[in-house]
N, C-alpha and C positions, 0 to 999 in steps of 0.2 A: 593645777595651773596657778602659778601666782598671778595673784592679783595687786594694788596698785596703793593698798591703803593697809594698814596695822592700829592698833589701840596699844596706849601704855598711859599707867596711872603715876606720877608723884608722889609718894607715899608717904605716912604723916610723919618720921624719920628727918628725910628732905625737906620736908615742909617747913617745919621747926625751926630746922637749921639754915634757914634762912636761903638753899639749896634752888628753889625756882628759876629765877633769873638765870643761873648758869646752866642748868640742865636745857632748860628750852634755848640758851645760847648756844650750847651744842647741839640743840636737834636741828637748829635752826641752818647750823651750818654746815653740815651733813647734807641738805641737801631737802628737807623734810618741810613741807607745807603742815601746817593746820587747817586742818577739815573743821573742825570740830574739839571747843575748848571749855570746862568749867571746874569753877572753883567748889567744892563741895564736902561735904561733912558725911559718912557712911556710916549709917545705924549698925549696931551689930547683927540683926536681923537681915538689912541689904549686904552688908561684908559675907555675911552665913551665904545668902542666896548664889553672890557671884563665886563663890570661890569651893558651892556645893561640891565641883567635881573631889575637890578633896577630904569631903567629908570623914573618910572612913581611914584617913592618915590620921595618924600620932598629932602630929601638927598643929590641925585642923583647930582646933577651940584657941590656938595662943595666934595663929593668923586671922582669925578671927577678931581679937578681940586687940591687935594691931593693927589693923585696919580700919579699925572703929574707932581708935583711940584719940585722933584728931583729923584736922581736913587735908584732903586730898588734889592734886591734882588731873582731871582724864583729860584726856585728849585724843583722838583720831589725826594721824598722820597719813599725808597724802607723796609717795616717789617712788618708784618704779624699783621694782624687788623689794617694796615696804619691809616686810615680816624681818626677811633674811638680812637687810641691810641696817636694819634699829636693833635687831640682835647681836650681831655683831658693834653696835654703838655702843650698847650697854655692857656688854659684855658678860662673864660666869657669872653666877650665882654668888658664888663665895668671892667677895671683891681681894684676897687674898689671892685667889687663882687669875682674876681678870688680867687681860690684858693692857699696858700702861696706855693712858690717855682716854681708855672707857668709863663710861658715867658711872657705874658701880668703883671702879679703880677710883675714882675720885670724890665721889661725894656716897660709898656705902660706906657703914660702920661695921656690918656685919653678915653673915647668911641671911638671917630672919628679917635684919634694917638695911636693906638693899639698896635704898632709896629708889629703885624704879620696876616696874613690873613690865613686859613689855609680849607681847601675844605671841605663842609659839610657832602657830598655824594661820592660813590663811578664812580655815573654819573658823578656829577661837577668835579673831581678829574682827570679824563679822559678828560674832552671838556677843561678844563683849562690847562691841562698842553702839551694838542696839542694846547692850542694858543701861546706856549708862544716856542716849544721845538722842532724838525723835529726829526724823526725815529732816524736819523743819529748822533744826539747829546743826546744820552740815552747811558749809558754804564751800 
């Protein structure tokens, strides 16, 4: 059953490039509330933790240590079809394949520098945004 809220991170890619402002200008206008917002820096050890599931991928040690590399943006998004509708905002993977006017079509550089991470499930959407967020910092 979907549920009403999704998590997606700013990545330190976007970060950099000075990326914020417009991303959250498109979430914003999408239709997408903030639940829940901070500015923050992920050890590699916390990058390891959240992104365990993919430990056992190729991958896994260089998102890693992308992740870690500078700060981040998370956030909890609050509008009806959350997951499936910021999915579709951001768009493929590969900003080459995305679709035009999607936040990876515009502000990713690449597969790996996405610029946005954004929950697949309405499970992951929940375990990820209690890793990052306590009851107490949800408005």
């Amino acid at each position: 059953m979907a549920t009403n809220r999704t998590f997606t991170m700013i990545k330190p890619d976007a970060v950099e490039n000075g990326s914020i402002g417009g991303i959250l200008k498109m979430i914003n206008e999408a239709g997408f509330r903030i639940v829940a917002m901070k500015y923050t820096k992920l050890s590699a050890e916390a990058a390891g933790k959240f992104y365990e599931v993919h430990k056992e991928r190729p991958f896994y040690g260089e998102l890693v240590d992308y992740m870690s590399a500078g700060p981040i943006v998370a956030a909890i998004l609050e509008k009806e079809n959350a997951v499936a509708d910021f999915r579709t905002l951001i768009g493929a993977t590969d900003p080459t394949k995305a679709d035009e006017g999607t936040i990876r079509k515009i502000y990713a550089k690449s597969i790996a520098a996405n610029a946005v991470h954004g929950s697949d499930s309405d499970e992951n959407a929940q375990i990820e945004g209690d890793f990052y967020f306590s009851k107490l910092e949800r408005f």
